[in-house]
C-alpha positions as CSV (number, residue, x, y, z in Angstrom):
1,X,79.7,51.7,165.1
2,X,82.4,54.4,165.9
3,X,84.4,54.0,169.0
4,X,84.1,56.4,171.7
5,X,87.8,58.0,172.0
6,X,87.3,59.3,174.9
7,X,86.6,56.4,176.9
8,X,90.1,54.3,175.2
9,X,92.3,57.2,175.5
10,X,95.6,56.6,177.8
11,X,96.0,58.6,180.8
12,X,99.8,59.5,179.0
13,X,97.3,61.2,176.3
14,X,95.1,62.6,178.3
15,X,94.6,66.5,177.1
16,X,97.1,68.8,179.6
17,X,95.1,71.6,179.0
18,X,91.4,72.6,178.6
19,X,90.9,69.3,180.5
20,X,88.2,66.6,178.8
21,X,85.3,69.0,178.1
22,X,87.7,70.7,175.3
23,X,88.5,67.6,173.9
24,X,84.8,66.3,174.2
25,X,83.5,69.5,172.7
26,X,86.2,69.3,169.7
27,X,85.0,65.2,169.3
28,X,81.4,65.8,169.7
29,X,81.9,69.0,166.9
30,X,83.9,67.5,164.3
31,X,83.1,63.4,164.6
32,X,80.4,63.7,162.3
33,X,81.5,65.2,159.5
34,X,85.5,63.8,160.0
35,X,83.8,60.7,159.5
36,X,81.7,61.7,156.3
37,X,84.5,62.7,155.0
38,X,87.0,59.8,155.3
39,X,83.7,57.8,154.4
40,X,83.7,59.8,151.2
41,X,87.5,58.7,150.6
42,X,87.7,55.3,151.4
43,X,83.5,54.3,150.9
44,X,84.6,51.9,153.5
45,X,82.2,52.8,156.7
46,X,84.8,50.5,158.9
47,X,87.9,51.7,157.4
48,X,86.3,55.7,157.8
49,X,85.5,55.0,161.6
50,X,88.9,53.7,162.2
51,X,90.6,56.6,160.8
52,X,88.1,58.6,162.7
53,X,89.2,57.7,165.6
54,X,93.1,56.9,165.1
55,X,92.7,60.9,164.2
56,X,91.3,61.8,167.3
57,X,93.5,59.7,169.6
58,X,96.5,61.5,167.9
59,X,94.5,64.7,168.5
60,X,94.6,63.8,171.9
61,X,98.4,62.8,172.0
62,X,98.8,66.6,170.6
63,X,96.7,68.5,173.2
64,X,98.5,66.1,175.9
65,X,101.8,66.8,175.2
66,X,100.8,70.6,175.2
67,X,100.7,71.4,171.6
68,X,97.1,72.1,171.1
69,X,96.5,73.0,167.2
70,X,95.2,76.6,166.2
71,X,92.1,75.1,164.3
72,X,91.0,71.5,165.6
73,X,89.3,71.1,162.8
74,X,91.6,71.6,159.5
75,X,94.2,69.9,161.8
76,X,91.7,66.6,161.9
77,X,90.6,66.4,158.5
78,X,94.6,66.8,157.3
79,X,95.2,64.2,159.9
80,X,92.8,61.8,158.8
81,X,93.2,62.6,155.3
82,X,97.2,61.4,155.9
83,X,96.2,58.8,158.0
84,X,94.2,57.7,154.6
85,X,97.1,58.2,152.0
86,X,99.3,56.1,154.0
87,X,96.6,53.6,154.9
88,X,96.5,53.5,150.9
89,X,100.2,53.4,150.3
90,X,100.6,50.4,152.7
91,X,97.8,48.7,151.1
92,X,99.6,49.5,147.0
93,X,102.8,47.9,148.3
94,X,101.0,44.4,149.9
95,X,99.6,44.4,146.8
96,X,102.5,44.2,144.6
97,X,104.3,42.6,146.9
98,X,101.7,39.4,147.5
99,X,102.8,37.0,144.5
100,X,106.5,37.1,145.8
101,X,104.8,36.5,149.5
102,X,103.3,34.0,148.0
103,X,105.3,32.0,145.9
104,X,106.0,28.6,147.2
105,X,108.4,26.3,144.9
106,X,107.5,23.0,145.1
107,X,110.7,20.5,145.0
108,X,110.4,18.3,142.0
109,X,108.7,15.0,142.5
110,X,110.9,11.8,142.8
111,X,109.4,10.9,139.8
112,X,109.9,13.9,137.9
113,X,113.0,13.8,138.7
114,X,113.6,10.1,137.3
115,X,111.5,11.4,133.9
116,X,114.3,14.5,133.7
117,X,116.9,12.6,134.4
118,X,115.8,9.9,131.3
119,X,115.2,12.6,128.7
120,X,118.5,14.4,129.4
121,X,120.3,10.7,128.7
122,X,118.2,10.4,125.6
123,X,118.7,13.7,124.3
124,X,122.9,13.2,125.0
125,X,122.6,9.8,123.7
126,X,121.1,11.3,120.3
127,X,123.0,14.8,120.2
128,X,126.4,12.2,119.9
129,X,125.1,10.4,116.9
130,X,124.9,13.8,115.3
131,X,127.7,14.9,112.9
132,X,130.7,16.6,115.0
133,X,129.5,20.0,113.2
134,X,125.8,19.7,113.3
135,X,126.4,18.6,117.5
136,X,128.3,22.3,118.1
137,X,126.1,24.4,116.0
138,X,123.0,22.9,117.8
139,X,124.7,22.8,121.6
140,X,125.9,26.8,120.9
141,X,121.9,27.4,119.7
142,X,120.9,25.7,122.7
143,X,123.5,27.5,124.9
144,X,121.8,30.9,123.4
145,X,124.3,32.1,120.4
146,X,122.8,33.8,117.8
147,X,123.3,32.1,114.4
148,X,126.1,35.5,113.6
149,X,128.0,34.6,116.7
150,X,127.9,30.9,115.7
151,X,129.5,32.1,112.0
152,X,132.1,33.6,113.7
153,X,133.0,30.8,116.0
154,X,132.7,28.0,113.6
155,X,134.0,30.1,110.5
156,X,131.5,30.1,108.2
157,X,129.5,32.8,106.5
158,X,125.9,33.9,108.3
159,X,123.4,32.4,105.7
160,X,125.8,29.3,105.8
161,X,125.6,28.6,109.2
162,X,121.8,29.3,109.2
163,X,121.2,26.4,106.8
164,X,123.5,23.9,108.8
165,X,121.7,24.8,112.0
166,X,117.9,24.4,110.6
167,X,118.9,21.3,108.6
168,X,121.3,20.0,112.0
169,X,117.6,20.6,113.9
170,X,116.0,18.9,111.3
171,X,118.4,16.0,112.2
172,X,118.3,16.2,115.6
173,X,114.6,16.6,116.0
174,X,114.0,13.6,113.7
175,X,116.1,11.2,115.7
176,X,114.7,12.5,118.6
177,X,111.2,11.5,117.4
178,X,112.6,8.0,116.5
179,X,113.7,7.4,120.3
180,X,110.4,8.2,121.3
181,X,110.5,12.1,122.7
182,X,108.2,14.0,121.8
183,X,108.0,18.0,122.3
C-alpha cells in the first residue's frame, strides 16, 4: 500500500509556495502513473511504492525551499528513475562485495594443528635422507623455480635438470609413501 506523502512530510519540507493543494493536486495527478512506471522498472510493487514516495518527499523538499520545477511531472519520473539507478547501483556493489563481508577464517583446530605440525617433521625428516642434489632441486620446485631457473642455479643444462627433478620426486614421493603420508 503506498504511503500518503502528504501526511509524513516535515514541516521544514512543507511546500513555501502554492501551499498543500499544489502539492496535493501534483501527488494526486502523477502518483499513479509515477508508480506504474517505477513498477515497470523494478517489477518490485514495494520497492516501486518506496521510490514513489521517496520522489515525492524530495518533490516536496524542492517546492519548500522555493525551487518549484517547471514540469512536476518529467521532474518526478527523472527523480524516481535516479532514485532507481542508484537504488540498483547500491544493490550491484553489496553484491560483489558480500563473500568478502562474509568471509569468516576459522583458526585451525588444536588438532589440526598437531596433524600439520607431524607431517611437516616427516616430510623434513625424509627431504634429509634425500641426496644433497636431489634435496635442493626439490626444495627450489617447492619454493616455485621453474626447472630453467633451477639449471641456472645448480649449473646444469635444462633437459638435465628436468630428469633429476622428476626422478628426485620419484625419490621423495616413494619414501614419503614408506613413512606413511599419503597425498
Amino acid at each position: 500500500m503506498a504511503i500518503d506523502v502528504l501526511q509524513v512530510l516535515p514541516p521544514v519540507a512543507r511546500p513555501a509556495l502554492g501551499g498543500w493543494d499544489a502539492l496535493e493536486d501534483v501527488y494526486r495527478a502523477h502518483a499513479p502513473a509515477l508508480r506504474r512506471r517505477l513498477l515497470a522498472l523494478t517489477r518490485d510493487p514495494a520497492l516501486a511504492d518506496d521510490l514513489a514516495s521517496e520522489a515525492f518527499l524530495r518533490l516536496a523538499t524542492e517546492i519548500g525551499a522555493g525551487r518549484t520545477p517547471l514540469d512536476p511531472a518529467a521532474w518526478l519520473y527523472r527523480v524516481g528513475s535516479n532514485l532507481m539507478i542508484s537504488r540498483a547501483r547500491r544493490v550491484s556493489v553489496a553484491t560483489r562485495a558480500m563473500p568478502g563481508l562474509l568471509e569468516r577464517d576459522v583458526a585451525p583446530s588444536p588438532e589440526d594443528e598437531v596433524v600439520t605440525h607431524e607431517r611437516h617433521q616427516v616430510l623434513r625428516e625424509v627431504l634429509a635422507t634425500l641426496g644433497g642434489d636431489d634435496r635442493q632441486v626439490v626444495v627450489l620446485a617447492a619454493q616455485g623455480y621453474r626447472p630453467e631457473e633451477i639449471a641456472r642455479i645448480t649449473g646444469r643444462s635444462g633437459s638435465a635438470t628436468r630428469t633429476r627433478l622428476c626422478r628426485a620426486r620419484g625419490r621423495l614421493r616413494m619414501r614419503l609413501e614408506m613413512a606413511g603420508m599419503t597425498a
